[in-house]
N, C-alpha and C positions, 0 to 999 in steps of 0.2 A: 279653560278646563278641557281636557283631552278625555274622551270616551274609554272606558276596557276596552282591549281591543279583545276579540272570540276567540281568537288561535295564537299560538305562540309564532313568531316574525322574525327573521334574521335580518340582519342591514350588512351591508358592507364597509360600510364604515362606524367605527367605537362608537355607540349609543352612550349616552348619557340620561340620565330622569332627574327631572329637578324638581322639589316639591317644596312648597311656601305657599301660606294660605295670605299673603302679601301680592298681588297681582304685579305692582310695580316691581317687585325681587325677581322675582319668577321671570317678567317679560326680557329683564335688564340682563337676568344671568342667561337663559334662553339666546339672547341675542348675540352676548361676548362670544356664548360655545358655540353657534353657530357661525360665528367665523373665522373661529378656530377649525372649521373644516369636523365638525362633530355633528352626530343625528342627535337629536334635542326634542324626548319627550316632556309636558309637563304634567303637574297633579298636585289640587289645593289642599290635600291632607294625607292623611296615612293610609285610610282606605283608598283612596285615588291610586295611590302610591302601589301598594301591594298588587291591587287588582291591575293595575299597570305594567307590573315587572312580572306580574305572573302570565302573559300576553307574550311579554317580548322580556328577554333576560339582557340586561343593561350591563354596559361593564363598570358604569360610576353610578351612585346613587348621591343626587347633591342633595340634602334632606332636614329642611328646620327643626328643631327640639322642640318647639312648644305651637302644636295646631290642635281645630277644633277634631270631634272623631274620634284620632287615635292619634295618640304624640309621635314625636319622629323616633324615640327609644319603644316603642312598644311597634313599630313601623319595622324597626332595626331587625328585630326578633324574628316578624312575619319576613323578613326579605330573606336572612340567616336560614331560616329551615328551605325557602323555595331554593338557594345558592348561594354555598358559604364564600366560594372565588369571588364575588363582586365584592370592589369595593365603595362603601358605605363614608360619605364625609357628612357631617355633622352640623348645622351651621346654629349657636346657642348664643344666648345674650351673657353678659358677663357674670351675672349673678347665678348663671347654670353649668358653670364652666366641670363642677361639681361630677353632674348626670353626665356630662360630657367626655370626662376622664373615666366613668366606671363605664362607660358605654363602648370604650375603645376596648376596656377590658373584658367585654363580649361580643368581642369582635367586627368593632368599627374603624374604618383604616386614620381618622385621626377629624378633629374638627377645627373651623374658626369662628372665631367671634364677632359677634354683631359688635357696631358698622362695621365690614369688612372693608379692607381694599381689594379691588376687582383682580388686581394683580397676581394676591394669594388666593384669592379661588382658581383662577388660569394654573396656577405654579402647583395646587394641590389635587388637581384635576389631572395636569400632566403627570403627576409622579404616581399616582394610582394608575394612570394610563400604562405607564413604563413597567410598574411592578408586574402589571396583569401581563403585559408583552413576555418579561422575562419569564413568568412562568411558564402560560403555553408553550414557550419555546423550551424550559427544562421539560415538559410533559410531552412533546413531540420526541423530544431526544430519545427521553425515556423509551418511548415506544419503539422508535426504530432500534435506538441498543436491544432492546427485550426481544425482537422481530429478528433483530441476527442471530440470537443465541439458538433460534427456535431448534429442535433437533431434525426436521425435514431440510436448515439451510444450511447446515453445517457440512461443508463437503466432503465427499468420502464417495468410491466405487469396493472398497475393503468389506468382505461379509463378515471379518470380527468388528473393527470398526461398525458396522450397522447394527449388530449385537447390541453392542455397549452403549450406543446410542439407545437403543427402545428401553437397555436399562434404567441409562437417565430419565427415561422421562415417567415412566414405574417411579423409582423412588423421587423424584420430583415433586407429585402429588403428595409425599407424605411430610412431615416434619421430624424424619429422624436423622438422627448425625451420620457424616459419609464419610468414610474415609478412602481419599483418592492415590494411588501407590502407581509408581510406573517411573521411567530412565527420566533425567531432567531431558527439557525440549518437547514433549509428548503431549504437551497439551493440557495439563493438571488442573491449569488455572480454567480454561478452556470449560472441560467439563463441569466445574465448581461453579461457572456463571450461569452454563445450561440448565444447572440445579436449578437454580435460585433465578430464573429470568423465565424458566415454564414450571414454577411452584406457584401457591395461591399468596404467597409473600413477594411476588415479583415488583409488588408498589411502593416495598421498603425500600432501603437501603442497601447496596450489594459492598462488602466494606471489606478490602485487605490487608493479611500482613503477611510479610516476610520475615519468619520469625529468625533464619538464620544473619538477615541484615540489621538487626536493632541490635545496641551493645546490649549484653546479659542484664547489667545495671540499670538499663532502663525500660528493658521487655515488660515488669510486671504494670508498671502507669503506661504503659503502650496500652495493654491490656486493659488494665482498670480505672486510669485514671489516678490521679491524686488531688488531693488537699493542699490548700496555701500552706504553706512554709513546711509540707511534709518533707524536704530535702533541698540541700543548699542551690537555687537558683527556682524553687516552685512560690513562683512572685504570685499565683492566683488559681484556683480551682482550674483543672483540666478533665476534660472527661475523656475516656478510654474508648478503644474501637469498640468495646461491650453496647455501653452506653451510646455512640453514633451505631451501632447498628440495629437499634430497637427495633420491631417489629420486620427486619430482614431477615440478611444472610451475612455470619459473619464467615470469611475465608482463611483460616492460619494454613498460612504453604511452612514447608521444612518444617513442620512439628518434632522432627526428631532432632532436633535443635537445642530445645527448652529444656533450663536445669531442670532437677530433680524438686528444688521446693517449688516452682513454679510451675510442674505437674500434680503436686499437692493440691494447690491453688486451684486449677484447671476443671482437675478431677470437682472438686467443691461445687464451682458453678453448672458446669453442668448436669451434678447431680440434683442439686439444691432451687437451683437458678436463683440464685444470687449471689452479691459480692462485696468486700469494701473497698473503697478507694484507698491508696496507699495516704499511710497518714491519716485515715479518718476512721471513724466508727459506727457511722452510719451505715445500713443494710441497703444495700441497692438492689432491686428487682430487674432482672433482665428478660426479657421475650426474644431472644433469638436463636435463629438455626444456624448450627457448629458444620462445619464442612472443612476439612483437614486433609492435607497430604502430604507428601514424603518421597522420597526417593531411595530413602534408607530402608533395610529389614528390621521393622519394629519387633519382629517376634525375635529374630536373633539377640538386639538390643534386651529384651524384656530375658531371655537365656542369662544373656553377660549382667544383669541388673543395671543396666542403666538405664532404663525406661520402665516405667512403673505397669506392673500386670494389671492392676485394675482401671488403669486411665485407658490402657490397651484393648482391654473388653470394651471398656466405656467408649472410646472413640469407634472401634469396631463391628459398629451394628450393621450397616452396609457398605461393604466393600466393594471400590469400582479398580479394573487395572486398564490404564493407559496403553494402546499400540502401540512399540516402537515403528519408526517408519519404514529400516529393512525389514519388516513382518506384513507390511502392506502396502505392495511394490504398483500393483493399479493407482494409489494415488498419487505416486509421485509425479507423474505428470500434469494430472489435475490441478493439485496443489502448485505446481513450479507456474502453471501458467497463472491461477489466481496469481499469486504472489510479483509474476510478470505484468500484468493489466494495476495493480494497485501501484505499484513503487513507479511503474508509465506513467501516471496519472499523477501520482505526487511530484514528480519531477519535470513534470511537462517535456516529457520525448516520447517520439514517437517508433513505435517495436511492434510487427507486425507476428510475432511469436516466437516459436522456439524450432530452428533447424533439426534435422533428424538424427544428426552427429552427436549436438549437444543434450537431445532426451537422451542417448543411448551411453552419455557418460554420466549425466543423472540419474540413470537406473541402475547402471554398473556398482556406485558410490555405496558405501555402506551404511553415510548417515551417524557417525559417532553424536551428532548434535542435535541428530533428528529435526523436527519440524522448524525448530528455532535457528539451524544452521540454513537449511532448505531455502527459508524468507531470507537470508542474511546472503547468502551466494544469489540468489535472485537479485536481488538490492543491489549488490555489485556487479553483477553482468549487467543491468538496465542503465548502471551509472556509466561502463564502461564500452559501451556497447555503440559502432559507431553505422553500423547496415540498416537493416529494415528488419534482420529475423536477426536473434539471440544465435551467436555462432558457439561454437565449443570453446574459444579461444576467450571470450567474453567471459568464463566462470571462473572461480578461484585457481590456483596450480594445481593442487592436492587432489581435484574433481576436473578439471581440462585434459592432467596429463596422466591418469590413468590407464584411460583403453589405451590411448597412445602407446605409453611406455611399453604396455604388455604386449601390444601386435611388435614392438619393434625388439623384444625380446626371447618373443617366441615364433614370430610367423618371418622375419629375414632371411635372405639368402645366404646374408654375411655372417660369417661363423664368430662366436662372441670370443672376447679376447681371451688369452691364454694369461698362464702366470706368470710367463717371461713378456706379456705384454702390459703388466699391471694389473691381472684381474682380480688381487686381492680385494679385500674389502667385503660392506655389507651386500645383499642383492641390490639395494636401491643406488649404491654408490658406484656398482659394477654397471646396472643396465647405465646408470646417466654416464660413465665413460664412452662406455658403449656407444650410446647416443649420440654423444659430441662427436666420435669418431666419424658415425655414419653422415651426419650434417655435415663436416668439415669437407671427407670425402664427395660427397655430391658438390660443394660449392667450389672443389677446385677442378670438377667433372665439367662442368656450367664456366669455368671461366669468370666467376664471382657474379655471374649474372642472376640475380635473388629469385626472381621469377620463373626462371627454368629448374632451378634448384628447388623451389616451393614445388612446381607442378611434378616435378621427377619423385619427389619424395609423397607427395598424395596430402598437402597440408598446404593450407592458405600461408598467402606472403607475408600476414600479419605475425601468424605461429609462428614461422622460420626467422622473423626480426627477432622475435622474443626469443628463443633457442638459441641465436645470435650471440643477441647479448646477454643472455645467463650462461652460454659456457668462454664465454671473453673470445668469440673466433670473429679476426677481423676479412 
């Protein structure tokens, strides 16, 4: 018999409680978990048991059904209110197998029956051991995901950007619906999780759709779910991101996507909070927060009639608008370098940052793809990248040959071609003649010597290969 202990006890390694008012049970199971590499309290009854786990919190409880005191199902209960996460094994004779199955259904993780083999207790020991693992480690996740979303670690030097930040976390605290508007790439989804990871629902479920990716056909069971055999291949009950997002957040991106009856639909639940499942007739109750965004102008839509005026109201209680990223030119470097330490890291190379050429053609750039483009030309400079520092030549064309292009078409000595030398064409087809001319000209200055040619012109040997071979000059 093991004493209460007076204060609650951490161990370092998975505790287990074994309780059986059988001394031989007790000492035999005691003996296996211990070398099994397990801390092994014991206790001959139910009061042992409680007053036991109320001391030190166990991650198994191995626990017989029938002692003197309190039985191991009224033991089940007293353990259930101190910590619902442990799990509870059962150990009942044949004739209780009965209390045994109702007992799992008040949340006992599974029992065996007298005589056991020592084997299934080890095997059912471990798998409670393993579930308890996996969860800590989803509930660690959790944390850290919820800890990045926070609005203090979202990176930003932009004072609209910090604005709309202290927004977030204003409407955060409430449970009303948001609707989030701004260019694709801007971060929509972004703000939608800041919602919903510093709201008091951050323990739900944080649940997306993209409503312009699902075919029309099957958006409303996206949504709600269906019933067996409600449509040819609904082989069994599915439930709807409604239903998986209980007591969170649910996320619909591109809302101005959705037919017309399926804003009917929309409008319903969120006025109503409820819904049915396609196919079925039953009323389903929903508890969650609606967080919506677009790219598109709803009010113009809601003008032309193809977005309904009252789901418009209804989705439009608070409105948040996304920064483009040419509108907040301080973070472009922030962000390039995040994005440069991340995609380092995933790829195992090593990049000591970003040269002063190459921020000054990342700030030039206008961003048509904003933040999503931003991480995307990062990703491919750190792939491509063969120095210690991100050079200019390392980014995509469209963002490398920029400034370039412009100093060699407005700041030369060399007067741009004429129309008896070819200079029709668009501006960008005339500067790149232009261009070729002037590289050609220097590499037969150089004697085809690359290196004096690179240095004469003000550009790495790298750049001038590539120039090379994009205008075919051998």
């Amino acid at each position: 018999m093991t004493p209460p202990f007076p204060t609650v006890q951490t161990t370092p390694v998975p505790a287990v409680l074994v309780v059986d008012d059988d001394e031989a049970i007790r000492e035999m199971l005691a003996a296996v978990l211990s070398r099994d590499g397990l801390s092994v309290t014991m206790a001959t009854d139910g009061v042992e048991a409680v007053a036991a786990f109320a001391a030190q919190r166990h991650a198994v409880v191995l626990m017989d059904v029938r002692m003197p005191r309190m039985t191991g199902l009224q033991a089940l209960a007293e353990i259930r209110k101190l910590d619902r996460s442990t799990a509870v094994i059962l150990m009942t004779a044949f004739a209780e197998v009965g209390s045994a199955v109702q007992a799992i259904k008040d949340g006992a993780f599974d029992y065996v029956i007298k005589p056991f083999d020592i084997a299934e207790i080890q095997l059912q020991v471990g798998r409670a051991l393993q579930m308890r693992r996996m969860r800590d480690d989803i509930a660690t996740l959790h944390r850290e995901l919820s800890s990045s979303y926070h609005t203090d670690r979202i990176l930003t030097a932009s004072p609209r950007m910090s604005e709309l930040l202290q927004t977030i976390a204003k409407v955060a605290k409430s449970n009303a619906t948001v609707l989030v508007t701004g260019e694709s790439g801007t971060g929509k989804e972004l703000v939608a999780a800041a919602i919903h990871y510093n709201s008091p629902r951050n323990a739900g479920p944080f649940v997306k759709v993209n409503c312009a990716a699902v075919p029309e056909g099957l958006l409303e069971s996206e949504f709600f779910g269906h019933e067996k055999g409600a449509f040819t291949g609904a082989q069994a009950r599915r439930r709807g991101r409604f239903e998986q997002a209980e007591h969170g957040t649910l996320f619909l991106d591109e809302i101005g996507d959705i037919s017309a009856s399926l804003q009917v639909k929309l409008l319903r639940v969120l006025q109503e909070r409820e819904f049915e499942r396609v196919g079925g007739t039953e009323l389903v109750r929903t508890d969650v927060r609606v967080v919506v965004a677009t790219n598109r102008n709803l009010e113009e839509m809601v003008r032309q009639g193809s977005f309904r005026q009252d789901l418009y109201f209804r989705l439009n209680v608070v409105t948040l608008k996304t920064v483009p990223l040419r509108e907040r030119p301080e973070d472009i470097s922030l962000l390039a370098t995040h994005f440069l330490q991340r995609f380092a890291a995933e790829n195992r190379i090593e990049v000591g940052g970003i040269d002063e050429q190459a921020l000054e053609r990342l700030r030039a750039y206008r961003w048509p793809g904003n933040i999503r483009e931003l991480s995307n030309a990062m990703e491919r400079a750190v792939v491509m990248s063969t120095g210690a520092m991100i050079v200019a030549e390392d980014l995509p064309e469209q963002i490398a040959g920029l400034a370039e292009n412009e100093e060699l078409a407005g700041g030369s000595d060399i007067a741009p071609p004429t129309a008896e030398e070819g200079g029709g064409g668009g501006l960008r087809e005339q500067v790149s003649r232009f261009e070729a001319r002037v590289v050609a000209d220097a590499l037969a200055r150089n004697d085809g010597n690359r290196l004096r040619t690179a240095q004469e012109l003000g550009i790495s040997r790298r750049s001038l290969l590539y120039k090379l071979q994009e205008y075919g000059i051998s």
